[in-house]
MIDRENRO-493698 format. One line per 3 residues: number of its first residue (from 1); their letters; for each residue y, z, x of N, C-alpha, C. Coordinates in nm, 3 decimals, padded with zeros to 5 digits, always signed. Each point is the difference from the previous one (the first is absolute). Layout:
! residues N
NUM) A) Y,Z,X,Y,Z,X,Y,Z,X; ...
END
This chain:
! residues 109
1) XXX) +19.417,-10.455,-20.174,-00.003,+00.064,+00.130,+00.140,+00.046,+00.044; +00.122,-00.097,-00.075,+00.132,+00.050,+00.091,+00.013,+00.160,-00.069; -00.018,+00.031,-00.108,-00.006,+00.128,-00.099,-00.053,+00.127,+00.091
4) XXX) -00.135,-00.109,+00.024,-00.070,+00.152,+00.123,+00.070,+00.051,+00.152; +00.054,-00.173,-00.009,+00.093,+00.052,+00.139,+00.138,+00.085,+00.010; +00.049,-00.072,-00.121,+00.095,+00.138,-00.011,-00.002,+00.115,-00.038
7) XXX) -00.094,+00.052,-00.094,-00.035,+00.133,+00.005,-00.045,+00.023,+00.109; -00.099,-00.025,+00.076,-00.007,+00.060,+00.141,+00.101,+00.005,+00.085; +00.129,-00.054,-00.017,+00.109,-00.024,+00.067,+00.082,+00.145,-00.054
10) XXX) +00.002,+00.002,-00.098,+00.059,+00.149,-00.074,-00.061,+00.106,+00.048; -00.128,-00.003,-00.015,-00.080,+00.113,+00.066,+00.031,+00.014,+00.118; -00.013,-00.066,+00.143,+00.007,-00.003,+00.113,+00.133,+00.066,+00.044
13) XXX) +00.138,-00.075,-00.049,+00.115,+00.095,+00.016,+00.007,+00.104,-00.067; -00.063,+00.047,-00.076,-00.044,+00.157,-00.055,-00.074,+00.061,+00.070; -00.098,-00.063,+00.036,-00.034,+00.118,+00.132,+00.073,-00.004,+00.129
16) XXX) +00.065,-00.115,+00.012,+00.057,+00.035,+00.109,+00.124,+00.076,+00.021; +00.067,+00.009,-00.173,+00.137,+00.128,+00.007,-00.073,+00.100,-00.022; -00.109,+00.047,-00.010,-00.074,+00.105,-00.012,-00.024,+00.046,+00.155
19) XXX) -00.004,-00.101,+00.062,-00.013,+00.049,+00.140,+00.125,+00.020,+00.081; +00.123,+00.029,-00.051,+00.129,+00.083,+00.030,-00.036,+00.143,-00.014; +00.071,+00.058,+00.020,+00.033,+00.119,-00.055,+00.086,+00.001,-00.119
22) XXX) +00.123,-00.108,-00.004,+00.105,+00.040,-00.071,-00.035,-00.032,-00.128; -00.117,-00.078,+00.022,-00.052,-00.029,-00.130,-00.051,+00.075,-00.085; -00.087,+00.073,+00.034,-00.081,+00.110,-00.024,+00.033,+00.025,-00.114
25) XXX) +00.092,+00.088,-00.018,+00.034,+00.110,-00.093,+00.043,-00.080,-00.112; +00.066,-00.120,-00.032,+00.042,-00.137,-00.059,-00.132,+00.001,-00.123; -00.131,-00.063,+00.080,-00.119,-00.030,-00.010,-00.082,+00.093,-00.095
28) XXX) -00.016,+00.059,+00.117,-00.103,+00.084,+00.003,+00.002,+00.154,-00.076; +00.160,+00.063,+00.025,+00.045,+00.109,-00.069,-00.038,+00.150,+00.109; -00.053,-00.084,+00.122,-00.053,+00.145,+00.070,+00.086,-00.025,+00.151
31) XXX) -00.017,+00.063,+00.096,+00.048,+00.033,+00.104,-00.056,-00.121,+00.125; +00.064,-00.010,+00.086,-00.073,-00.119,+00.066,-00.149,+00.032,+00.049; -00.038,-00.136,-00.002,-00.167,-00.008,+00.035,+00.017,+00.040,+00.099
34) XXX) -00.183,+00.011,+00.077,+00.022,+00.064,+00.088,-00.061,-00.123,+00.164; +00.068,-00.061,+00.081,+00.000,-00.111,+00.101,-00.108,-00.070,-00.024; -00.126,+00.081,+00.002,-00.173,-00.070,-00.031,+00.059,-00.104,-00.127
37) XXX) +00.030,+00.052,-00.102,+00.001,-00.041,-00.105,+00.142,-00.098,-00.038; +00.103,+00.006,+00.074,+00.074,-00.101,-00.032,-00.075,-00.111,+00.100; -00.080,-00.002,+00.079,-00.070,-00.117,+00.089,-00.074,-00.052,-00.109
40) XXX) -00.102,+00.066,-00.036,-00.056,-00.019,-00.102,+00.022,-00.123,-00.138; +00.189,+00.066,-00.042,+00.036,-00.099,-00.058,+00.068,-00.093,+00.083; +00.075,+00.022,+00.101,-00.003,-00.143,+00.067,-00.096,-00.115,+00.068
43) XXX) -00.129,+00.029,+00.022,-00.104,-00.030,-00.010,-00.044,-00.101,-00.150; +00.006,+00.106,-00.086,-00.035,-00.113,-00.127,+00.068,-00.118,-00.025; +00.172,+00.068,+00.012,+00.112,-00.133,-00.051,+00.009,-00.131,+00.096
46) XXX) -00.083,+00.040,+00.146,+00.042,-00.169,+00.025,-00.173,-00.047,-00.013; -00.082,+00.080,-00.039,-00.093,-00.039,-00.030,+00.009,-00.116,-00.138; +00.025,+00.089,-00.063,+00.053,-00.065,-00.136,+00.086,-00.127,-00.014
49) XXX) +00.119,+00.002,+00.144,+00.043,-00.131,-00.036,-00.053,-00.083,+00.080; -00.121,+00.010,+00.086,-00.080,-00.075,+00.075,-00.087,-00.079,-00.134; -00.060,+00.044,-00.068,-00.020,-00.036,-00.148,+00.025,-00.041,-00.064
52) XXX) +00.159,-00.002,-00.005,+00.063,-00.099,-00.068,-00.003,-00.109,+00.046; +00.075,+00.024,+00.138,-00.041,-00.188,+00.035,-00.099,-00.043,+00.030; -00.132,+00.071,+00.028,-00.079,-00.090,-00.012,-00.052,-00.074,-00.126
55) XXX) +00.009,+00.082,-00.114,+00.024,-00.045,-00.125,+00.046,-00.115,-00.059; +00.133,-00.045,+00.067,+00.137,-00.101,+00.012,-00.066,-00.103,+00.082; -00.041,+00.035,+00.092,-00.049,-00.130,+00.084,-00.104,-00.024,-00.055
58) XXX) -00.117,+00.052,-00.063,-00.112,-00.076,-00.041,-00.012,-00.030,-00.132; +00.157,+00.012,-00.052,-00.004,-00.044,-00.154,+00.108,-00.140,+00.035; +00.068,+00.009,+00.067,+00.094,-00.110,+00.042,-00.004,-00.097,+00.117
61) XXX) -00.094,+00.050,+00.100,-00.018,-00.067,+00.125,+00.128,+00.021,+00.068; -00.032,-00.003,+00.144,+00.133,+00.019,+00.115,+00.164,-00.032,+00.008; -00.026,-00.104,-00.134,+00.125,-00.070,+00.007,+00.073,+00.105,-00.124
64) XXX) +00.013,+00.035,-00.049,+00.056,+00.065,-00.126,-00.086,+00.123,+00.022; -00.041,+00.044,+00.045,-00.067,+00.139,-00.088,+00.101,+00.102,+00.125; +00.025,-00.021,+00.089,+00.132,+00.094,+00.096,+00.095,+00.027,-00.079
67) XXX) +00.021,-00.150,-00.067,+00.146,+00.019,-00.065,+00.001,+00.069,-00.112; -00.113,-00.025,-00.081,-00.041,+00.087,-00.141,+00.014,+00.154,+00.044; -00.103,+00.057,+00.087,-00.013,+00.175,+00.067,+00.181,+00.030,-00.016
70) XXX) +00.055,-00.101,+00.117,+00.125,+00.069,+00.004,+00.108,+00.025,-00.124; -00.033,-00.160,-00.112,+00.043,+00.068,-00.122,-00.058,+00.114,-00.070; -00.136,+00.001,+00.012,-00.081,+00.147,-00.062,+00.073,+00.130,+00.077
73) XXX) +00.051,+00.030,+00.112,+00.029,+00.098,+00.062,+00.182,+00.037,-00.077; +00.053,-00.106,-00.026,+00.131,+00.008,-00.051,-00.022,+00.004,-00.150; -00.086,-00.054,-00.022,+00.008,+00.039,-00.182,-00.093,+00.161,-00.020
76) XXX) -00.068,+00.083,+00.104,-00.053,+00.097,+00.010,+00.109,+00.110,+00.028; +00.091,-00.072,+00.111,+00.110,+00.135,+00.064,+00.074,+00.039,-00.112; +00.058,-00.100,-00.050,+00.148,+00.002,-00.089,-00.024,+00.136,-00.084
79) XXX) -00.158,-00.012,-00.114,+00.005,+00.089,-00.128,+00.002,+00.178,+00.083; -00.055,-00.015,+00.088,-00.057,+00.103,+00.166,+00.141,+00.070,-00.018; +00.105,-00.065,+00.081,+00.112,+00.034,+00.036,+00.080,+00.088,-00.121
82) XXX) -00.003,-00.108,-00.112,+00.044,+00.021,-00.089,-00.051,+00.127,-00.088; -00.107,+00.020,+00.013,-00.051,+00.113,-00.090,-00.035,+00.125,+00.053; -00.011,-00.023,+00.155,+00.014,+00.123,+00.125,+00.135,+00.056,-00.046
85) XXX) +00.122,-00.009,-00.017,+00.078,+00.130,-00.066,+00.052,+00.007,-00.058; +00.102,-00.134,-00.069,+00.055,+00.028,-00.101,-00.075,+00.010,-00.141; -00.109,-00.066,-00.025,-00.093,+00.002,-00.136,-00.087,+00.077,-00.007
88) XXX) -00.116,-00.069,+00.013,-00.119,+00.116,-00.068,-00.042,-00.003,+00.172; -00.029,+00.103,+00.076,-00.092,+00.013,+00.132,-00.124,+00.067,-00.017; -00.003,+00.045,-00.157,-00.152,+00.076,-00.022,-00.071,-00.124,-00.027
91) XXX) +00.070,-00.157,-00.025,-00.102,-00.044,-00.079,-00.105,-00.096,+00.113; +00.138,+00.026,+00.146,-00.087,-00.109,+00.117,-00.147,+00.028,+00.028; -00.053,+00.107,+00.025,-00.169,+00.058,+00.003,-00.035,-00.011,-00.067
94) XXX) -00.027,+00.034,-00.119,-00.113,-00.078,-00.112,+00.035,-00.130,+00.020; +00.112,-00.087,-00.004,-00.018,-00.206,+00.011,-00.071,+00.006,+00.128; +00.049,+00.073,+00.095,-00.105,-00.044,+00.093,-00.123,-00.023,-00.013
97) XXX) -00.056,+00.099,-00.072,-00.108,-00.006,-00.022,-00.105,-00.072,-00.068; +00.130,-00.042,-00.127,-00.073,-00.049,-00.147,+00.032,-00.135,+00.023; +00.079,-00.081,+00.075,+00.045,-00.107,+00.026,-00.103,-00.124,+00.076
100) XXX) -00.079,+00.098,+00.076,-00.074,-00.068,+00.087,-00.141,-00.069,-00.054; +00.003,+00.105,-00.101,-00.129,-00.015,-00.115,+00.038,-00.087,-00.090; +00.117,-00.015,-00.079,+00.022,-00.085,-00.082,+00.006,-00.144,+00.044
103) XXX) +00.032,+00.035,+00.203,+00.042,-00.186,+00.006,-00.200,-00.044,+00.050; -00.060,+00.104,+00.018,-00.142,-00.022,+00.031,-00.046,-00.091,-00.136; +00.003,+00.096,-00.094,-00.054,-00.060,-00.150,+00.075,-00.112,-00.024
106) XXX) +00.075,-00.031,+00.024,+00.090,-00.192,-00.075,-00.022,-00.069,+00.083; -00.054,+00.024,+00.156,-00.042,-00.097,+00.134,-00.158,-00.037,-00.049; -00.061,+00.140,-00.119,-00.117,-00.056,+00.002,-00.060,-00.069,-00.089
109) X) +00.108,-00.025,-00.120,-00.005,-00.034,-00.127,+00.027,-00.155,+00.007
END
């Protein structure tokens, strides 16, 4: 479950630099979204990390599973930060994507 939580933790701050502008073009390769649609993704990303911790808390119970989310959110930002500009930034949208699925399948295995 912590697997699923941090990919949803990756995802979530991916949509939520998706819901900049400055991000945009980084990302995405196009011009900024348009307001509907960065809500849209800000909408998903704290959705997403609403998910996570609930995830954290019902795999860990109240006492540890806060503290787990908040390590999931720091072991999620770092690769984020890091690969938003100096490395690969084409490769953050597809992990977003493919990440969430992979931590689905080993949570269910």
């Amino acid at each position: 479950m912590m697997l699923l939580a941090l990919a949803l933790s990756f995802s979530a701050f991916t949509a939520l630099s998706l819901a900049m502008e400055k991000h945009q073009q980084d990302l995405h390769g196009k011009a900024a979204a348009t307001p509907a649609r960065r809500t849209q993704w800000r909408v998903l990303g704290w959705a997403l990390l609403t998910v996570a911790f609930a995830l954290c808390v019902v795999d860990h119970g109240w006492a540890m599973g806060p503290v787990l989310w908040l390590g999931a959110l720091t072991l999620a930002g770092v690769p984020l930060a890091f690969g938003l500009y100096p490395y690969r930034p084409a490769w953050i949208a597809p992990l977003a994507v493919v990440l969430p699925l992979v931590g689905l399948v080993v949570a269910l295995l």
